[in-house]
N, C-alpha and C positions, 0 to 999 in steps of 0.2 A: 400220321402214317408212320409207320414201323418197319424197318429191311432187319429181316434176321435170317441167319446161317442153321443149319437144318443139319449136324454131322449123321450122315449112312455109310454101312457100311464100310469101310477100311479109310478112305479118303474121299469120300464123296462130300458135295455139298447139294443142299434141297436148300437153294430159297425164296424165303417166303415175304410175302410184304403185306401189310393188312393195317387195319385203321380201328383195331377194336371191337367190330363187329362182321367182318366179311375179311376173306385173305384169296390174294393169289400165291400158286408156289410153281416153281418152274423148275423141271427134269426131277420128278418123281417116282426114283427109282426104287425106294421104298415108300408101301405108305403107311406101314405102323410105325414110321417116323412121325410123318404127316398127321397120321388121325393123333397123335399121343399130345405135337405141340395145338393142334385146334381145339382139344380137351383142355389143354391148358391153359391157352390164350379165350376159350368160351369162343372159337370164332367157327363160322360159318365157309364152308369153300364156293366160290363163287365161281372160279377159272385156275385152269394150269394151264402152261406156257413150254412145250416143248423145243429142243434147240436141234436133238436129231436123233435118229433112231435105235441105238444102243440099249441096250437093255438095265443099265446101270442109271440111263435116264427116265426111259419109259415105265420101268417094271412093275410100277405101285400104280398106272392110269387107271386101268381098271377098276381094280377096286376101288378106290376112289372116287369113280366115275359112279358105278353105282351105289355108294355109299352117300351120295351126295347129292349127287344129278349137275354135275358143275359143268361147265364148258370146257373142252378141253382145243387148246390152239395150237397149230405143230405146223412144220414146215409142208412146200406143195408138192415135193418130188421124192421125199423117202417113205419106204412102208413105216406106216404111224398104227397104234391101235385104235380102231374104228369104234365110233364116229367121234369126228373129229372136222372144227375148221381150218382149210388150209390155206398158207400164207407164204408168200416168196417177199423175194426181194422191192420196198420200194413200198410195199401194203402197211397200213396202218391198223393197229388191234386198241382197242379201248378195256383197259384195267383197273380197276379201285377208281376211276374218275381220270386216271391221266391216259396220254396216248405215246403208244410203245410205237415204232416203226420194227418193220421187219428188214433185218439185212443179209444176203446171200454172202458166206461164209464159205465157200467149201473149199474140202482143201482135207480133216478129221473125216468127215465123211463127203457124199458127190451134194447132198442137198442141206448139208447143214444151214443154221440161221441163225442168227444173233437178234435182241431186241434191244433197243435205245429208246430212252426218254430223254429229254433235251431238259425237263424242269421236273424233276421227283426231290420234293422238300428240299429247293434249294438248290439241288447240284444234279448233274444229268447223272444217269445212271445205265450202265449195259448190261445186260445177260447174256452171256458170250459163251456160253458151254463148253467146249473142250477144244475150243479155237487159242483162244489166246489163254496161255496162265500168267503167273504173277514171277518173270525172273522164263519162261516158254511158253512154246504153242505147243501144239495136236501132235499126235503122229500121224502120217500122211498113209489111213490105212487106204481111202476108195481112191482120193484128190491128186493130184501133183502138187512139185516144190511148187511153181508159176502159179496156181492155184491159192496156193497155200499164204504165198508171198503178197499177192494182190487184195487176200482176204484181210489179211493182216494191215498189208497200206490202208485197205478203207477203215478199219480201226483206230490208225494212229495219228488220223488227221480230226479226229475226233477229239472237242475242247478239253482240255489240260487235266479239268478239275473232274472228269469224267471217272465215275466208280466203277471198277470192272470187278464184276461178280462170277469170277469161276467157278466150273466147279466140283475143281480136285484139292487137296490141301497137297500140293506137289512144292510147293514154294524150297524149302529147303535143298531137295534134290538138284532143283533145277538152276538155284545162287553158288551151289557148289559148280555145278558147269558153267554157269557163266563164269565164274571169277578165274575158270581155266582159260577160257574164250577172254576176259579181259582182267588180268593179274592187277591192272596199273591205276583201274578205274575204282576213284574213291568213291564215290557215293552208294555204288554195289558193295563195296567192302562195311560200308556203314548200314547199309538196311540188312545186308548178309547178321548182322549182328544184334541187330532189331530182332530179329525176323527169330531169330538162334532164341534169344530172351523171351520172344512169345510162347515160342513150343512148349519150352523148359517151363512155363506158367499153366503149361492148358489152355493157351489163347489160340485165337483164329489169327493167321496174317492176312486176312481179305475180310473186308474188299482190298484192292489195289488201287492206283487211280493210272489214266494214261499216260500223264508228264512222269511218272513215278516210272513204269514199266520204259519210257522213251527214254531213260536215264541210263536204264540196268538191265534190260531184258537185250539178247545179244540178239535174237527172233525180229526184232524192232529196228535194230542196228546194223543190221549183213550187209551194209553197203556203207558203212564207215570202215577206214582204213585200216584203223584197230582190228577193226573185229574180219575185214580181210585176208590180212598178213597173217592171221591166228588161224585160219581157215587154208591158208595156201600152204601153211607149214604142217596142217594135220594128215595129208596126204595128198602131194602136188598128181601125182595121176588119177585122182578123182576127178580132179577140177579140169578141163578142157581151158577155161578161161576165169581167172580173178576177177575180169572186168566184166562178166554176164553175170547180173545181178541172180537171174533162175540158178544157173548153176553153181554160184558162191552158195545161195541158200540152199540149195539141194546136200551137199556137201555141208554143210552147217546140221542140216538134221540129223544126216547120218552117222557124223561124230555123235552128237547126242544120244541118237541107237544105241548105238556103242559103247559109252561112259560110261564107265563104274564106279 
């Protein structure tokens, strides 16, 4: 089995995972991306795996859909392109042989979902759509911060070694705000410069993994002190309290809104 990154459009990722002769690919926003690497790879589309309604994810279903006749899987509470199997929180989906779980994410949009394998070749692996990125998370267009924050906890409690597959190439943008949110923190300053060396190559910096993201992502963090005191000084009349963990992260995203 093979995980590969699919680049569309400006910063998009489509990916894809296949065994050679059959592939799934998840948040198909384009699909002369799609059809060009199946041409390439000789594979077959069996299933897409959608995370939520946006049109940057969905855009390519269709065609797709009828280009292939593949299954298409997407969350149970947003408008999805029809037809489609739907799936919430806690359900399990069967792809290439292994089994994804479905997890309620919202927070980016009201029904988002993420899918986890606990054993894909080895290491478990997430498709987290535009919940979590590599160094941030979503913007809170449908969701609340409390939303946002809870989606995220269920994320971070998930094993170490776990690949999170975004899918924005936002990374750089997002290590330059962290390193504002935490000046002091060495190991952001060390993948901040990984990460600088990928670009500068043509390289992807994802997948991420979650011990990696619980390290450096300040989204992951709002409730260590550090990343507190940096939030209570970015504008003490936002925050009603440092110590309500919703409202520290409310005010954490906001800065982010905001950064330039």
């Amino acid at each position: 089995m093979e995980l590969i990154a699919l680049p569309a459009f400006t910063d998009n990722y489509i990916w894809m995972i296949h065994d050679g002769a059959q592939a799934v690919v998840v948040d198909p926003g384009d699909a002369l991306v799609v059809k060009a690497a199946l041409q390439e790879h000789s594979l077959q589309l069996a299933s897409i795996l959608l995370t939520h309604h946006h049109a940057d994810h969905t855009g390519g279903v269709d065609e797709l859909r009828q280009a292939t006749g593949c299954q298409v899987i997407g969350p149970a509470f947003e408008k999805m392109p029809e037809p489609l199997q739907r799936v919430s929180g806690g359900e399990l989906v069967q792809a290439m042989g292994h089994t994804f779980k479905a997890m309620d994410v919202p927070g980016h949009t009201a029904g988002h979902i993420a899918y986890y394998c606990d054993a894909f070749e080895g290491k478990p692996l997430l498709f987290c759509g535009d919940t979590l990125f590599s160094g941030g998370c979503g913007r809170l267009f449908e969701g609340t911060p409390a939303q946002m924050l809870a989606s995220l906890d269920s994320l971070a409690v998930l094993p170490g070694e776990t690949r999170v597959c975004c899918t924005h190439e936002y990374t750089l943008s997002n290590l330059r705000f962290a390193r504002t949110v935490e000046p002091d923190n060495q190991e952001l300053a060390q993948y901040e410069q990984q990460c600088i060396t990928l670009r500068a190559n043509h390289q992807f910096t994802l997948p991420s993994s979650i011990a990696l993201e619980l390290a450096i992502n300040p989204f992951l963090r709002s409730r260590l002190n550090s990343v507190r005191q940096a939030v209570s000084q970015f504008d003490p009349q936002l925050l009603p309290s440092v110590a309500d963990d919703a409202a520290c992260f409310a005010v954490l995203r906001e800065w982010k809104n905001q950064f330039k």
